[in-house]
N, C-alpha and C positions, 0 to 999 in steps of 0.2 A: 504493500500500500504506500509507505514511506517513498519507495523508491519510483513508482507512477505517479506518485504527487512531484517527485525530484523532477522526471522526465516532463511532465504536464507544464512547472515552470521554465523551462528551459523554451520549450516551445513559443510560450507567451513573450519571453524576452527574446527569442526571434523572427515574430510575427512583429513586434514592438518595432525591432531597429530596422527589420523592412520597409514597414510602414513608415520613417520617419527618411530611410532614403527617399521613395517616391515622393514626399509631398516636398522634402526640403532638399532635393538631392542636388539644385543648383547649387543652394547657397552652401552646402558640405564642399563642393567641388572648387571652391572657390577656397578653402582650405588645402584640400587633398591635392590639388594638381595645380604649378605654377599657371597664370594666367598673365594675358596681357590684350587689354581691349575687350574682356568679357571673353576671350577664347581660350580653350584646353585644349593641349597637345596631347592625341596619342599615341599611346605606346607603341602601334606598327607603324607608323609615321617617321619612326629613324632618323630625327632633327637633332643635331648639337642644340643644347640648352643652353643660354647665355644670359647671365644677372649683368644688367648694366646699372651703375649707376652715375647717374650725368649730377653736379655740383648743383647745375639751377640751371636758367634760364635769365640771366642777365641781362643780356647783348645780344643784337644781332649776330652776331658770331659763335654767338653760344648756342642759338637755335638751329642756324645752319649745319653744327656740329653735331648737333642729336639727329638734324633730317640724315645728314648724312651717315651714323652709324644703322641709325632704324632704316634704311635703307638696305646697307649694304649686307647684315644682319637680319635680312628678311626672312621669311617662311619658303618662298621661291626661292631662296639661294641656300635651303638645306637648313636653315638655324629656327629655335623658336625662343625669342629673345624677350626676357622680362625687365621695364626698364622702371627705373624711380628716379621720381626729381630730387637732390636733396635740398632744395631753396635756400646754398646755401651755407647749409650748417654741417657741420662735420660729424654730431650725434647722427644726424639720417643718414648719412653714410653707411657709420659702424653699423646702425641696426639693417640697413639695407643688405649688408651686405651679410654679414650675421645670418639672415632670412637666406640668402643663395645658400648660403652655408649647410644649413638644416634642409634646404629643400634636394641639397643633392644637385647642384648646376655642372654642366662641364666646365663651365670658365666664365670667371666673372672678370667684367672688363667696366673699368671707372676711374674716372679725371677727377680726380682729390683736391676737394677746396683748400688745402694750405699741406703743406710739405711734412710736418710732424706730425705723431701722434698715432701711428698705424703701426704699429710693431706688435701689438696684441694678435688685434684680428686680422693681419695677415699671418703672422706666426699661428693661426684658426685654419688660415686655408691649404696652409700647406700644410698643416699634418690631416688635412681631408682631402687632401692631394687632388685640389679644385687647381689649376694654373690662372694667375691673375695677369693681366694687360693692363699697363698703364697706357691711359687714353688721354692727352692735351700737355698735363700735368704730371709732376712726375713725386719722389718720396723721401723721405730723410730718416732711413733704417740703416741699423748697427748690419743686417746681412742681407745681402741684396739679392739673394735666394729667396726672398718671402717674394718676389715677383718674377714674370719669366723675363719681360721686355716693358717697352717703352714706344710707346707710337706717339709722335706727334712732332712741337717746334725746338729747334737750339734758340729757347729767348733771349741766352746770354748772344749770342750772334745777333740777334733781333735788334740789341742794346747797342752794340757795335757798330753796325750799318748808321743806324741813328747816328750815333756820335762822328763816323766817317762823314756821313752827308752832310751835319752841319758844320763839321772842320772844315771842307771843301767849298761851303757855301756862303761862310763867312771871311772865310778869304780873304784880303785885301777891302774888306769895307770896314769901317770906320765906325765909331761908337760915342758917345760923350763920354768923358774920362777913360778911353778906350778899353773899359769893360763894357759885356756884353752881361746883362741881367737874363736870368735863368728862373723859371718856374716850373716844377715839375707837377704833374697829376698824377700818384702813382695805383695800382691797381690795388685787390686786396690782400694786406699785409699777411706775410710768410705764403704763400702762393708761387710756383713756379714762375708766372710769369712775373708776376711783379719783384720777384729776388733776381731772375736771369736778366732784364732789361734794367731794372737798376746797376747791377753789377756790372754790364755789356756797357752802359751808357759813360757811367763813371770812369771804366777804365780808359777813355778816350778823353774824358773832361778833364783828366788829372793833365795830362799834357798843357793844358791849356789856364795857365790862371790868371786868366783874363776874363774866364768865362767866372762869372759871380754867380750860384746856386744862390736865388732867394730864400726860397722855399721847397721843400718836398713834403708832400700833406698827400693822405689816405683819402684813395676817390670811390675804394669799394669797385671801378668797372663801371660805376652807372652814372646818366645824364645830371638826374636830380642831385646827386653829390657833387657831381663836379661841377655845376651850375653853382651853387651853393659856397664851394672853398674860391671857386672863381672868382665871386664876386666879392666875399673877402677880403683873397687877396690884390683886388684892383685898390680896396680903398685904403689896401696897409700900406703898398708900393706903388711911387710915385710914376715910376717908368717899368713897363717888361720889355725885354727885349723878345725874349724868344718862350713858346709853351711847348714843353716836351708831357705828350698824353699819352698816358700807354694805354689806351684803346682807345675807337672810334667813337664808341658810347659818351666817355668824358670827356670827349673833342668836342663832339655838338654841345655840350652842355657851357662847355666855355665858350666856346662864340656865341651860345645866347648872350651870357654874360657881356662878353666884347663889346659885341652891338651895341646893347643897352647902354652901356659906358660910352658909347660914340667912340668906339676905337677900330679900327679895319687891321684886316689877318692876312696874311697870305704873301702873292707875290704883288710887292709895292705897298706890301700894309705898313701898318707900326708895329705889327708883333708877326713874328715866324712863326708858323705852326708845324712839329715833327708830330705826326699820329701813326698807332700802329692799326693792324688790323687790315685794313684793306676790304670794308666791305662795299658795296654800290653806291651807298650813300654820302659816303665819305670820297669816293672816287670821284663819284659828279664833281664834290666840292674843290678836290685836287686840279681836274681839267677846268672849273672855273676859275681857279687859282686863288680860293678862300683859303684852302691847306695847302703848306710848297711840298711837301712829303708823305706816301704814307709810307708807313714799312709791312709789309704784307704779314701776315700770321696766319698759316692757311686753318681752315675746319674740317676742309674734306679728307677726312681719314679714316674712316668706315672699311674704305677699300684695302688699306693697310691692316686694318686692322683684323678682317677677314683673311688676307693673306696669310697672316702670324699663324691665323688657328688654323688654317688649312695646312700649313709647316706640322704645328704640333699634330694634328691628327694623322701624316703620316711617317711620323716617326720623326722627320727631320730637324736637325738644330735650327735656331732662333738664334738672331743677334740678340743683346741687350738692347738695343738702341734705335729704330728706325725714325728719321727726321724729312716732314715731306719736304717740295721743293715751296721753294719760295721767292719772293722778287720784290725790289724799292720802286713804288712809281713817283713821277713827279709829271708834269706837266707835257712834258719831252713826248713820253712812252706809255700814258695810264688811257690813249683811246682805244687802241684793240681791248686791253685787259675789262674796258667799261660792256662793250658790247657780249665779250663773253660773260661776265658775274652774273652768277645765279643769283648772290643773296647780299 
């Protein structure tokens, strides 16, 4: 009797958690099986799984960088790829990636909002022996085994170019008290880019001390900040000479500034403008000749970045390193590059 009342239980709680897949068995799935876009991959479907996580959504440049890994990363190209924003913040990160972790991905691939702090949870992925892809941004670990590679820019070269161009450009012209005044915009603090282009830029400035660094002040990457220190620093300094922005983003946001101030940029302005980036909108501004510079930092790297894992999946070595191509426009040479930009 005991034991047919055992057996009669048993039944009930599998009639129970039946009944609780049919009615709810989406929103289980949405637990159970990575998604992305309301879609589950299945198991005879034979896709690489891919956790991305992208830092935010900034910039221009930053969007085009996600079109283009969700892209390259597609369903058609064999991958089923789960991506998080982290807006941002470096907690959404760890827990993003944390989440690939437990869900079992083949390779998680993400552009790290600042260079520290990843020595835990990537010391997590590789003893779950997941291979990580640095995407944009790169890391600042005691063992450089907690990742396979590296896709993206050399910003200290980005820094470089900058400081060549305006060594070159200042040239033989002339200054009041023959310093040239300096304002930097710089990106967000401990970040790849904004460590590599500072470094790149300075090591060409030190040559030069002539050139007077006003200021360098934290722009975050976005307009509203850099509009914001811009206008600041118009009414702390009485002259700029030249504004070094390390993205496009804080570029527009200081020629709001500019204007407003009745001040003109460009070629024949009052202030020179070095921008990085290189996106359409900024280019316009270049062949207008609102910006004398930009310095290209490309996004499309999706395609590189697919490359890697098609290496790792057939056995084959990986560099550390891969850096896409890149180019300075100015005035000169930014009309072909305007009709091709996508973004």
């Amino acid at each position: 009797m005991k034991r047919n009342s055992y057996y009669s239980l048993i039944s009930i709680l599998i009639i129970v958690i039946l009944l609780v897949f049919i009615f709810a068995g989406e929103t289980l799935g949405l637990f159970l099986t990575p998604t992305i876009d309301n879609e589950s991959v299945s198991a005879d479907e034979n896709l690489i799984t891919v956790g991305i996580s992208q830092l935010g959504s900034e910039s221009v440049w930053r969007s085009a960088n996600t079109e283009s890994i969700q892209k390259s990363l597609s369903r058609e190209n064999g991958y089923f790829a789960i991506f998080s924003n982290a807006r941002q913040k470096q907690d959404n990160q760890i827990k993003a990636i944390r989440n690939y972790i437990s869900q079992g991905v083949d390779y998680i691939v993400f552009s790290p909002v600042m260079e520290d702090g990843w020595e835990s949870v990537l010391t997590e992925a590789k003893e779950a022996k997941i291979p990580v892809i640095l995407m944009d941004r790169t890391v600042n670990v005691s063992d450089d085994t907690l990742y396979v590679t590296h896709v993206g820019s050399d910003m200290k070269e980005e820094g470089i170019k900058a400081g060549k161009w305006l060594e070159s450009y200042l040239k033989n012209r002339t200054f009041e008290d023959d310093t040239v005044n300096i304002v930097i915009l710089k990106g967000t603090r401990g970040s790849t880019a904004e460590i590599g282009r500072s470094n790149g830029f300075h090591e060409i400035s030190r040559n030069h001390p002539e050139w007077k660094i006003l200021e360098e002040v934290d722009a975050d990457f976005t307009t509203a900040k850099a509009r914001e220190e811009m206008t600041r620093m118009l009414r702390k300094y009485p002259r700029i000479d030249v504004l070094i922005s390390q993205n496009d983003d804080m570029t527009f946001g200081a020629i709001d500034s500019f204007r407003q101030a009745g001040i003109t940029t460009g070629i024949n302005g009052d202030v020179t403008i070095v921008s990085f980036d290189a996106c359409h909108e900024a280019l316009t501004m270049v062949y207008n000749g609102v910006i004398n510079v930009d310095i290209e930092c490309n996004p499309i790297q999706g395609e590189y970045v697919s490359e890697v894992i098609k290496k790792l999946e057939n056995g084959e070595t990986v560099d550390k390193e891969y850096f896409v191509e890149e180019q300075v426009f100015t005035k000169e040479n930014v009309k072909e590059a305007l009709e091709k930009r996508q973004y």
